[in-house]
N, C-alpha and C positions, 0 to 999 in steps of 0.2 A: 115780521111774519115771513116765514119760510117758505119754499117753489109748493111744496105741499099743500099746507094750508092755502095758499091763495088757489091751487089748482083744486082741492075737494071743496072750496067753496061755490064751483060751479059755475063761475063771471068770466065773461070773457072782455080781454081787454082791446083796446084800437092801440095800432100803430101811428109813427107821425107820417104825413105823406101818405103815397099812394094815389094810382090810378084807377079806372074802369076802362080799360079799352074793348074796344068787339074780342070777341071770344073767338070765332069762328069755330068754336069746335065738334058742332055735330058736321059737318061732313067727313069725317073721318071715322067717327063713335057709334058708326050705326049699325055696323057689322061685328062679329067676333072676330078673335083673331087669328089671321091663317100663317101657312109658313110658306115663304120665300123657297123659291126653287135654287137647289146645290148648282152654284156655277162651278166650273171645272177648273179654274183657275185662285185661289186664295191669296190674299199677300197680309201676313200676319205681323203687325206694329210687335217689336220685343219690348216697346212702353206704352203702356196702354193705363195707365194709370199716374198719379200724382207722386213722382217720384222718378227712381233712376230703376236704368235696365238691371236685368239680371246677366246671368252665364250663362249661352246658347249648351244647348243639351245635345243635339245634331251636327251632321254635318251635311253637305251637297250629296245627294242618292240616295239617302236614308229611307228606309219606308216608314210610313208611322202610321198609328193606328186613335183614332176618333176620341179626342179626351186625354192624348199622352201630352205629357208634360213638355213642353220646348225649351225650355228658360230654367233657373233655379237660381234664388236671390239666396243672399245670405243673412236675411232680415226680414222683421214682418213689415216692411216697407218696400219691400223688394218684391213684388209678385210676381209669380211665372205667368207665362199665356201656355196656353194648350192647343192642339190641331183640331182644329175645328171637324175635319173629316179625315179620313183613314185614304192615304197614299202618298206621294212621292215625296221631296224635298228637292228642289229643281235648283234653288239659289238661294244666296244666303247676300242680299245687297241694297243700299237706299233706293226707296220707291214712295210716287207720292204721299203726301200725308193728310191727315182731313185736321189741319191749323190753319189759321189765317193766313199765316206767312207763308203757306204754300212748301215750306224747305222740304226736302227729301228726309225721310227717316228711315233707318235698317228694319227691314223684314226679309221675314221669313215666306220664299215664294213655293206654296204646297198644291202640286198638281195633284188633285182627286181622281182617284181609281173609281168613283162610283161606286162600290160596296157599299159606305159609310158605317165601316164595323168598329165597333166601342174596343176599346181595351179595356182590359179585364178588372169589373166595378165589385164593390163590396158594399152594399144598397145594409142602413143600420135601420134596425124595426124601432129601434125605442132608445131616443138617445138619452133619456134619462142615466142609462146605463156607463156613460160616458161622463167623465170627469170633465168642468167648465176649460180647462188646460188641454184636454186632448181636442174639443171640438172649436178651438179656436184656431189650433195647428194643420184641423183638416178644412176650418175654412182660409187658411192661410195657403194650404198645398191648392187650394182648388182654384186660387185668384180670384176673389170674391172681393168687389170693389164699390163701392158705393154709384149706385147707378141711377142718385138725382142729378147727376151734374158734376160735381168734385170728382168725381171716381177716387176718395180717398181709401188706402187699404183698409177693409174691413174689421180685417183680425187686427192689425195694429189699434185700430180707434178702439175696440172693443178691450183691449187688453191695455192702454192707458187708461180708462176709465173704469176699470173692474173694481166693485167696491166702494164708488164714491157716487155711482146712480141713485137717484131716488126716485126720477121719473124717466120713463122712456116712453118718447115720441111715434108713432109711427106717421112718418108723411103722409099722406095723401090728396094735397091740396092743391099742385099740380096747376100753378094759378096762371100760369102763360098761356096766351092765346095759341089756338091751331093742336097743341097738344093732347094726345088723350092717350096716352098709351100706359098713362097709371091710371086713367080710368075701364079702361077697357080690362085690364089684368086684374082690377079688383070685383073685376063682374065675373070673367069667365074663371081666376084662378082664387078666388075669396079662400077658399079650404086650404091652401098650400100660402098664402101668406100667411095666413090665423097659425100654421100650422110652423113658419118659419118667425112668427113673433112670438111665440112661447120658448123654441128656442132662444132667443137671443134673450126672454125674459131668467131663463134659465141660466145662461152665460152670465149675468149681469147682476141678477138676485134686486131688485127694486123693487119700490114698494109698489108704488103704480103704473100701469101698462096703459097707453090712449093712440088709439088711429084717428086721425084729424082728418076730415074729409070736407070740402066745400060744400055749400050747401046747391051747387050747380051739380051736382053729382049725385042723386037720389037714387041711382036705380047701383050704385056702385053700395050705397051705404046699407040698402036692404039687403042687399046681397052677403057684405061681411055679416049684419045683425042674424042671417039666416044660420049663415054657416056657427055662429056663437050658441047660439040658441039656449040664450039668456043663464050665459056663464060669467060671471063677474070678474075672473079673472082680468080679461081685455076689457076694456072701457070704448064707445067711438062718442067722438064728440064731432058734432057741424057748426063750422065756421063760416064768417060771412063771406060772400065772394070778395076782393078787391085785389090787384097786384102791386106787392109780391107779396100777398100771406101765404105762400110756398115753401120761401126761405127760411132757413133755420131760426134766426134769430128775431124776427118779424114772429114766425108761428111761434114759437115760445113766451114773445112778448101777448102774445091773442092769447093762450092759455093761461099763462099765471099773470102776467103782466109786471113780470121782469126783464130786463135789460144785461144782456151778458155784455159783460166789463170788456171796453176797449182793449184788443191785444191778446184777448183770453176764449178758451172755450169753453161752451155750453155746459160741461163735465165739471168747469168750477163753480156752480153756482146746483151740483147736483142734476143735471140734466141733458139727456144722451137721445137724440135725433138721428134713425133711419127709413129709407127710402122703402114704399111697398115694394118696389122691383126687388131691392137689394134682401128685403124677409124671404119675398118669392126663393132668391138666388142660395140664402142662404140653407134655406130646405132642400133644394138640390141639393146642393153641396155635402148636406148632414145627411139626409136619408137616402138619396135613395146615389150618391157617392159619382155627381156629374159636376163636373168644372164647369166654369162660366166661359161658355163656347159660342153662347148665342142672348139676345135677350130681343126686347120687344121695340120694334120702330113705327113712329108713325109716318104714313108717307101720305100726303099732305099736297091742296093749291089747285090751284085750275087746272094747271100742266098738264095733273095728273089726272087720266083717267079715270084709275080703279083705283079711288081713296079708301083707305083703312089701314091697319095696325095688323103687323106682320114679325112671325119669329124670322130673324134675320144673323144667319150665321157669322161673326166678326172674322173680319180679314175679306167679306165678299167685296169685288168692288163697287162703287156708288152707280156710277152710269149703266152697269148690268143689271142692280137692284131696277131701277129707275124704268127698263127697259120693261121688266117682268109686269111692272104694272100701265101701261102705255105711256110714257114720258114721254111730251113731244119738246122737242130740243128748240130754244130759239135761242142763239147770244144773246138777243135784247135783254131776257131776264134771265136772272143766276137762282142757284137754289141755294138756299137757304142750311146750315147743317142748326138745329135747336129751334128756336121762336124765333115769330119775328122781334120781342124786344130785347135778348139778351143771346139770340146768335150769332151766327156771323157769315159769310159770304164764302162758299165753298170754292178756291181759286185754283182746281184740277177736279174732274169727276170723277177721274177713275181713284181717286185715294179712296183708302176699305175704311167699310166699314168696322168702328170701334167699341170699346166699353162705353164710351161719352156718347153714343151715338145715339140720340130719344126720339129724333124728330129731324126730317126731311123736306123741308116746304119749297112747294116749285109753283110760283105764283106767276098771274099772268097780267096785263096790265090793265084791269080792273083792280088786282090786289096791291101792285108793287108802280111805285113813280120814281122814277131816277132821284138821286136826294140832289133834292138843292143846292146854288151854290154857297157854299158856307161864308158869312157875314160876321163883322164885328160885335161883338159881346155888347150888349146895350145896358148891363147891368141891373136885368129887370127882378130878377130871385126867383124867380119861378123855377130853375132847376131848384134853386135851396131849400123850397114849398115842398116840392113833388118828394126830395131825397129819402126812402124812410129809416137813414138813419142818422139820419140830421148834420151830414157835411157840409162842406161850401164849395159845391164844384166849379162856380163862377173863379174863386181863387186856386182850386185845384189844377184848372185849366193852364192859366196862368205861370202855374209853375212847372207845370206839366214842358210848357212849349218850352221852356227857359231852361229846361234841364235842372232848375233847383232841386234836386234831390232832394237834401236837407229840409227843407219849407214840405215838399208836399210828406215827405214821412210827419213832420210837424202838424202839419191838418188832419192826420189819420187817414193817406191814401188810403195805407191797410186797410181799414174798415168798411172801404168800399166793396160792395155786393156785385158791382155789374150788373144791377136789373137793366139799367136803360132808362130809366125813368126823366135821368136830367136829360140826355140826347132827344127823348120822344116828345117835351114839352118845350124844348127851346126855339123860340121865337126865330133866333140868327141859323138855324141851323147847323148850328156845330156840332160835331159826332163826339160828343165828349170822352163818352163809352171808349172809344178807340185811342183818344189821348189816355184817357185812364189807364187803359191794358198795355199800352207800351212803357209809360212812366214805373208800371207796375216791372216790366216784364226788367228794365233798366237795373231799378232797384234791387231786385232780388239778385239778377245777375251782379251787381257790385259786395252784394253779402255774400253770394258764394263765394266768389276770391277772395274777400275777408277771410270768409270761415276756412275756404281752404289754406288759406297763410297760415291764420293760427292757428289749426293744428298740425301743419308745416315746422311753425316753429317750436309749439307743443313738443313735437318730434326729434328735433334739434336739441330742445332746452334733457328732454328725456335722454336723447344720446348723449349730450355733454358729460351732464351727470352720473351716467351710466360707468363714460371713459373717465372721470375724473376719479370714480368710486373703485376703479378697479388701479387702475393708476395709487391709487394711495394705497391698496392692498398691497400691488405688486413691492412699492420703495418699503410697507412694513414687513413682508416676507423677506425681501436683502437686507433692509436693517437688522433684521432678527437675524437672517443667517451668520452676515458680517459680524454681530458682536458675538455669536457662538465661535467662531473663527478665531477674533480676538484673543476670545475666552481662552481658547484653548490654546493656541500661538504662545499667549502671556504665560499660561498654564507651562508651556511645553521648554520655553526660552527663559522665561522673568522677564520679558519686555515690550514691552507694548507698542506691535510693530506699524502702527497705524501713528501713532504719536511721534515714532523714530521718525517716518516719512514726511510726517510734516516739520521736523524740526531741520531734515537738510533740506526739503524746499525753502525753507526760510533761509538757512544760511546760504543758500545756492543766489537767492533773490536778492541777499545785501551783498555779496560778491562782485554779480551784475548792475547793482545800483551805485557803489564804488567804483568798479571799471567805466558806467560810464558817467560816471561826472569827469569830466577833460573840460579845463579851461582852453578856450576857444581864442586866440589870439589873432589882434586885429589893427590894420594901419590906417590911418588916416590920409587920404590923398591932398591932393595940393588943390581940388576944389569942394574939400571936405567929405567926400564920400568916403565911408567906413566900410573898409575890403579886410577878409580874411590873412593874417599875417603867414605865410606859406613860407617863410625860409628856415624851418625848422627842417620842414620835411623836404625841402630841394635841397639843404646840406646832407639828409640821409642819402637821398640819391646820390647826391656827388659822392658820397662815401663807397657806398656800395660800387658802384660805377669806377672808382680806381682799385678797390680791390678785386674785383673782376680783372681789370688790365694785368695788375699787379699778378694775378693769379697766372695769365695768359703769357706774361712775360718770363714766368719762373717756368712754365710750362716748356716754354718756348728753348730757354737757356739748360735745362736740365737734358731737353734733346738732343741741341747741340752739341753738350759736352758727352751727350750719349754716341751722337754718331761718330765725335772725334775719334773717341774711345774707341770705336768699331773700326774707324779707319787704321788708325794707330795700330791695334792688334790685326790686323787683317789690311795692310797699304798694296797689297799684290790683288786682290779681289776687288778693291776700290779704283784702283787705276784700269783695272781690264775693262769692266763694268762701262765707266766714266767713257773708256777710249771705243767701246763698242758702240754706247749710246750716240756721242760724237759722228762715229760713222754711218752710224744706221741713217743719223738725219742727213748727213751730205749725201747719203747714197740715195734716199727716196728727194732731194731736190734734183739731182742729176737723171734719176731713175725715170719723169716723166718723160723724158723724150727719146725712152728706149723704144722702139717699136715689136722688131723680131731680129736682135741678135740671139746669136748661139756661137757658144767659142768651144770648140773641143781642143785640146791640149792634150798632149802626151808626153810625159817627163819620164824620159829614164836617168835614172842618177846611182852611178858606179862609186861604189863605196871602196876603198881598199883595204888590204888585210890586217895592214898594220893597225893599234888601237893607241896612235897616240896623239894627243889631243887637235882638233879639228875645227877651223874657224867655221863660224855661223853660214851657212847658206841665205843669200836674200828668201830664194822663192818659198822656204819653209817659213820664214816670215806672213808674207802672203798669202798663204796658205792658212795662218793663223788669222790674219784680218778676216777672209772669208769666212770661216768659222765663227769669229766674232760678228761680224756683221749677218750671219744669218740667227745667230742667238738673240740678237734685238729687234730684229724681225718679227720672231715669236712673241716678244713681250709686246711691243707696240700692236701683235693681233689681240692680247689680251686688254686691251684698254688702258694701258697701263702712263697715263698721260701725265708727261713732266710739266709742270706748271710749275714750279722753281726752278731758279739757274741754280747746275750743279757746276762746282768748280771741283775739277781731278786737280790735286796737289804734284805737283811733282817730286816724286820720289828718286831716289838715287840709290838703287843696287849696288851694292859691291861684290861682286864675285871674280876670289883668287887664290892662290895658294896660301897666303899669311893672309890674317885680318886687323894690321893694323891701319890706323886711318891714316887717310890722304888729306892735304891739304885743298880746298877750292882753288882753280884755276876760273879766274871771270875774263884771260885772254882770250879764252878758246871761245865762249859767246861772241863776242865781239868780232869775230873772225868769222864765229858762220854767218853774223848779220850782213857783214861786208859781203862776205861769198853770195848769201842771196841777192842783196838791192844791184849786185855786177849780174849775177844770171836772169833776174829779170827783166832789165833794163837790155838785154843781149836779147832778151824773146821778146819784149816788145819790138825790138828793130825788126828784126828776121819776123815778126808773124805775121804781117803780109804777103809774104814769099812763101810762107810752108801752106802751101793747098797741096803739091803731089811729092814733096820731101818728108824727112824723117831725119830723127837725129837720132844716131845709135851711140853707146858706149858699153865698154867693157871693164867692167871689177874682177879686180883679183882674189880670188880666194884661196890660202895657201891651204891644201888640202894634204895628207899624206905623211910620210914617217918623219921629215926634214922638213915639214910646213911648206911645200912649194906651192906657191901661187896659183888663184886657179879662176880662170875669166868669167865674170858672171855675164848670164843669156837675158840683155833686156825684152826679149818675145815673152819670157813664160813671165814677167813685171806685167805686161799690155794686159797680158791674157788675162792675170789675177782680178786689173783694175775692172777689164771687160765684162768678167764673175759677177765681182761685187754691184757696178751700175743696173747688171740686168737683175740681181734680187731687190733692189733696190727699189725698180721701177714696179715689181710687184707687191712691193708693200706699198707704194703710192700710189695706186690702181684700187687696196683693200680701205682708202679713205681714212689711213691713221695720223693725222697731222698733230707733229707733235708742234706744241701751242709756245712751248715756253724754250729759251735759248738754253743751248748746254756748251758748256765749256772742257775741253780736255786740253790740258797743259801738256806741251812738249816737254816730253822726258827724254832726258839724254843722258845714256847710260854708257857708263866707260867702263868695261868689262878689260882687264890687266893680269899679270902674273903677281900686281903692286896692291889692286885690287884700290886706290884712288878713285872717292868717290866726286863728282863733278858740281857744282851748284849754279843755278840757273842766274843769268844776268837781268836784273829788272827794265834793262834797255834795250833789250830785244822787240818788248813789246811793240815798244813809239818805233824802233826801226823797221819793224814789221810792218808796220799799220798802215807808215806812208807807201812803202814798196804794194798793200794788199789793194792801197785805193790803185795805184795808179794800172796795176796790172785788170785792178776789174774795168777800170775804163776802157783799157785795151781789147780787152778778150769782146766786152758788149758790141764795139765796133768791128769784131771781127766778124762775129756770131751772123750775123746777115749774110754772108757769102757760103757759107758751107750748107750743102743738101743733105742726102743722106747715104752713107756710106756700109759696107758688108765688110765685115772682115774673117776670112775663113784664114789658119793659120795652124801647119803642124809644127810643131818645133822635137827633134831628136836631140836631145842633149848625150854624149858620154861623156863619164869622165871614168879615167882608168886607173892604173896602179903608179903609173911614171910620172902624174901632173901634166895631161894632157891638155892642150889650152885647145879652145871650140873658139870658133871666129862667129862673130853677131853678124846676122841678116839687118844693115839699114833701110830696106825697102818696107819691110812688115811693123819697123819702129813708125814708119810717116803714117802709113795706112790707121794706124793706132791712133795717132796724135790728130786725123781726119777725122775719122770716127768721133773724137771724144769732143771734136770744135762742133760736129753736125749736130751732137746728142746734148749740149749745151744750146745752140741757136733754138732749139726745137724747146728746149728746159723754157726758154726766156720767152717762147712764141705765149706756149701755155701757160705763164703766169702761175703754176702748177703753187699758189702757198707760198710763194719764198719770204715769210716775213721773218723768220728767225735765223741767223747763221748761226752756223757749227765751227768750231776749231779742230781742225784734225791734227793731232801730231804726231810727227815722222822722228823717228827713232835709229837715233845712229850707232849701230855697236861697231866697235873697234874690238878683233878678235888677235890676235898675234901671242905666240910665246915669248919671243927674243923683241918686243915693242918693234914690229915690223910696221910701215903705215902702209896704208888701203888708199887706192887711188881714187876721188870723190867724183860722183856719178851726177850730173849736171840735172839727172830727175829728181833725183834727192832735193839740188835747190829749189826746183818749182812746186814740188812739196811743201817746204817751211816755206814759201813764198805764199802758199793758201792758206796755212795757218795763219802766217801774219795776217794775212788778207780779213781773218774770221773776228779774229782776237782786236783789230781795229774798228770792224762794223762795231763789232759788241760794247768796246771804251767810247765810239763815238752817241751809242743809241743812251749807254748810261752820264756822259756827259750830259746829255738833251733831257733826259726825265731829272738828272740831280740844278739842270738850269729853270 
């Protein structure tokens, strides 16, 4: 049998469960209903319904006008709220809330100008005229919410069940105590429900239409039967009092006496339940084009004064309401927002009033007793009795506390109603009600992070695919390109250059897989440990490593034979060079103990008429050293640092009238070695005695048409030495030390008419070398006695046309030979570098037409007596590095 059939058969049926408690409700139902005075301050909830906010429509300063939209959802689940009165927009921030929990919720705070001017309505005369789809969207724009309790959206409920109605309910049974505010509105407003249930029959198309009214309510049901006045369309049926026959699924069970399927709505078994308030709201809303800005409270309890049922604009606050009708305030008791059996404890008063908002009770302590303190479960079933929908709260309980989520979804928390029924009958006083709504509130909050995961991942799996879908587009557009490419390549060449490229990767890959397979060779130690066999590769190094040498030595040898070669073509440029460098370093070790000489010299030198040939002059000699020695001067300022011993070869010039050769004479060596080791041995005697002497001598130079002899001047010798010590001391002032020994070999050159050239003795050396130590021992012991000395000195030389002989000044020769002891003592103080000796060699020319001999000048020996002296440091430092 079908909800039809059992409902036109006229039976009403019992629920299971159920109470009678006191009603209390004529003290509030006795009056019509008035309106609530506009307080000047609003705080408008953006959720005000079973579901999620919308999109604020405003911002902070806005003006708005009585009825304007605030909110705009994107769904018929999403409803706007509207301004309840026409003025400001002050803030946009959390403000209490009328929930148990007390939390703050975002509203909207609208300061009223007082005007209360509507924006601009379009009131419909006959909505017949309208499509069931247009008048669902304007009770959708208007936020038309179910106003028994749910506050579920209107238009959403209405537009999932379009079409599968057969019977529509109209509530009116209102069956909780203290309420009356759906009684009150069926009295004074009967024409405008009647009037907003032909609507909704019109939306819906059912076959039959029934307002259910308690039979505690007789003056509410004359009133709609008046306003009918006996049209068959609407049906009213009176049901018996008991609570909850209020509730949806309870009053559907009284009328047909069906049971809607756990989990499921009313709409699957053909049957669609609305609140009189919400018919009321939705006739606003259709005809005459007003939002749900306000609806009906009842204000309730001893507290209060002036009890009755008042329009009350949503977003007013609670404790201004309260005020309007004399509330008197005690913390002892709380007010109440709904019944006393399925409300709850309002924990701020100023939170505004909402759509949920039906009932205000403020009771005093004849009405209300502190609840007991709550006791252990005795397992008596008397909630399980009273439940009317046949749970087991006693286990609900239970798992409630436990957190068992799983278990109480398994009991059918869902299906719990929240009357109250197990809390009002329980013996132990447990608030069951209030485990229930949190276990509830648990639950739901762990499905929505389900739900929003999976469609989180939903989302994810849809991107992946989306990327993986274009992804395979993209590789079939290159694949496609690339073999047109081919195509055409093979087209253009004949060869298919994609094929080529993989055929020399391959060969490039067996290349490298041939180069490295290398056997790895390996020795075995003497405690068995197996080490890499490396004398492969340390014979390469050894290879490499003497061809290097090899290279360095050929290098080396091909120089040699290069600078012979340079020497050999060029022995005049090698020996000046050699014999410059020589001096330059004797003169900067002597040089540091120059301080401020100055020698000025004046040479005049009488040439005569005759042009026939003319023995050498010493002091043009001289004259050349000086030149030499400042030409190494300049090089030593270029950095130009000897760090190899250069050895001068000794060369033998022959210059004469014929050029054939002479035989070597190695007497004549041996004769000058004797000549020096006698004149040294003669200055060491005498060089404690010379502090204010001098030894002069005079050379002959045969000068003139008959070669006649011509005395040489040793002043302008001093003067030259005096020259060269002070350039000397200013190259060793500019810091040029030269680092490495240099050798210049005495050259003895025999200049003849025979032109015989002279070859050096290899025993000069050793006899040098003892005569250089023992004179340096001498002179070191001298060096401590001599200060310092000036020697200012002019010397006039003439020489005429006759062979005039000039007689030598001895005084100016000692003053010289002072000088040069003081500017040594001072050399040896300063330590001025002297680690390398020099060789200087002194050069003897023999000048004669008719082999005339030149009488030998005892400085000449002291001369070759410093070379020996050089040429011995030097054999004895290289005996010492070759020992």
């Amino acid at each position: 049998m079908d909800v039809l059939t059992r409902f036109n058969s006229g039976k009403l049926w019992d629920f299971k469960g159920g109470v009678h408690p006191p009603e209390r409700k004529s003290q509030s139902n006795q009056k019509p209903i008035r309106h609530a005075k506009l307080v000047e301050h609003f705080y408008i909830p953006v959720v005000q319904h079973a579901g999620e906010a919308g999109n604020i429509l405003v911002k902070v300063g806005d003006y708005v006008f009585k009825g304007q939209p605030l909110t705009q959802g994107d769904g018929l689940r999403v409803l706007p709220v509207h301004a309840s009165t026409s003025g400001f927009i002050r803030a946009i921030a959390p403000y209490a809330s009328a929930h148990p929990s007390g939390l703050a919720t975002l509203c909207l705070h609208l300061e009223a100008d007082g005007k209360d001017q509507w924006r601009e309505q379009q009131p419909l005369d006959d909505f017949l005229t309208q499509t069931p789809e247009k008048l669902i969207e304007k009770l959708y724009q208007a936020g038309v919410a179910g106003l028994g309790g749910a506050v579920f959206p209107t238009a959403a409920k209405l537009h999932s069940a379009e079409k599968q109605v057969k019977l529509l309910i109209i509530n009116g049974a209102e069956c909780e105590p203290y309420i009356t505010c759906d009684d009150r509105l069926m009295r004074d407003y009967a024409d405008e429900i009647i009037e907003g249930t032909r609507i909704l029959r019109y939306i819906l198309r059912p076959e039959k239409v029934v307002i259910a009214v308690e039979d505690n309510k007789p003056e509410a049901v004359a009133a709609l039967r008046q306003v009918l006045q006996g049209a068959n369309d609407i049906e009213i049926r009176v049901i018996p009092t008991k609570y909850p026959s209020g509730a949806a699924k309870q009053l559907i069970q009284i009328l047909t006496g069906m049971e809607v399927p756990s989990g499921q709505r009313s709409s699957s078994i053909g049957v669609l339940m609305q609140n009189v308030a919400t018919a009321f709201a939705v006739k606003r809303a259709i005809m005459d084009d007003e939002p749900l800005i306000e609806r009906v409270v009842t204000l309730t309890g001893d507290k209060v004064r002036h009890k009755g049922n008042y329009w009350v604009r949503l977003g007013t606050p609670i404790y201004q309401l309260l005020q309007q009708v004399d509330y008197h305030y005690d913390d002892r008791f709380p007010v109440f927002m709904g019944g006393p059996m399925m409300g709850f404890i309002l924990p701020d008063l100023q939170a505004p009033v909402t759509k949920m908002t039906n009932c205000l009770l403020a009771p005093d302590h004849f009405e209300y007793a502190p609840p007991a303190p709550e006791q252990s479960c005795i397992r008596c079933s008397a909630c399980s009795d009273a439940c009317p929908v046949s749970l087991m709260p006693q286990q609900l309980y239970w798992f409630a506390r436990s957190e068992d989520h799983e278990k109480s979804e398994e009991y059918a928390l869902k299906d719990c109603i929240e009357c109250g029924l197990c809390a009002y009958v329980c013996p132990s006083h447990i608030p069951l009600i209030q485990y229930f709504r949190q276990e509830k509130a648990k639950i739901w909050e762990i499905q929505q992070k389900a739900k929003q995961a999976e469609e989180a991942k939903q989302r994810f799996e849809a991107r992946q695919a989306r990327l993986a879908r274009e992804e395979q587009e993209r590789k079939a557009r290159a694949q496609k390109a690339m073999e047109a490419r081919r195509q055409e390549m093979k087209t253009a060449q004949g060869i298919d250059p994609v094929q080529a490229a993989l055929e020399r990767l391959k060969a490039k890959k067996a290349d490298n897989d041939s180069s490295a397979k290398v056997e790895i060779k390996t020795i075995v130690t003497e405690k068995g440990d197996i080490l890499p066999d490396n004398s492969d590769i340390m014979a390469q190094r050894k290879a490499r490593r003497l061809a290097r040498q090899q290279q360095t030595q050929n290098t080396d040898v091909s120089q040699i034979e290069t600078n012979e070669e340079n020497k050999s073509t060029d022995s005049k440029s090698a020996v000046a060079a050699a014999i410059a460098r020589a001096k330059a370093k004797k003169a900067a070790q002597q040089g540091s103990a120059l301080e401020k000489d100055e020698i000025s010299s004046s040479d005049t030198l009488s040439v005569g008429n005759d042009t026939e040939p003319v023995a050498e002059d010493p002091r043009k000699a001289a004259i050349a050293t000086a030149i030499a020695r400042a030409k190494a001067k300049k090089a030593a300022q270029q950095g130009s640092a000897l760090e190899k011993d250069e050895i001068s070869s000794s060369d033998t010039l022959s210059v004469g009238n014929d050029t054939e050769p002479v035989a070597d004479d190695p007497r004549k060596a041996a004769i000058a070695a004797a000549i020096a080791r006698a004149k040294a041995k003669k200055a060491a005697q005498q060089g404690s005695e010379l502090e204010q002497d001098a030894i002069s001598s005079s050379d002959t130079l045969s000068v003139g048409n008959e070669a006649e002899p011509v005395a040489e001047d040793p002043r302008k010798v001093a003067i030259a030495a005096a020259i060269a010590r002070a350039k000397a001391k200013k190259a060793a002032q500019q810091g040029n030390a030269l680092e490495k020994d240099e050798i210049s070999s005495s050259d003895t050159l025999s200049v003849e008419n025979e032109a015989e050239p002279v070859a050096e003795d290899p025993r000069k050396a050793a006899i040098a070398a003892a005569i250089a130590r023992a004179k340096g021992k001498k002179a070191a012991q001298q060096r401590s006695a001599v200060e310092q000395d000036e020697i200012s000195s002019s010397d006039t030389l003439s020489v005429g046309n006759e062979t005039e002989s000039v007689a030598e000044d001895p005084r100016k020769a000692a003053i010289a030979a002072a000088i040069a002891r003081a500017k040594a003592k001072k050399a040896a103080q300063q330590g001025s570098a002297l680690e390398q000796d020099e060789i200087s060699s002194s050069d003897t020319l023999s000048v004669g037409n008719e082999k005339e001999s030149v009488a030998e000048d005892p400085r000449k020996a002291a001369i070759a007596a410093a070379i020996a002296r050089a040429k011995a440091k030097k054999a004895a430092k290289a005996n010492n590095h070759d020992a």
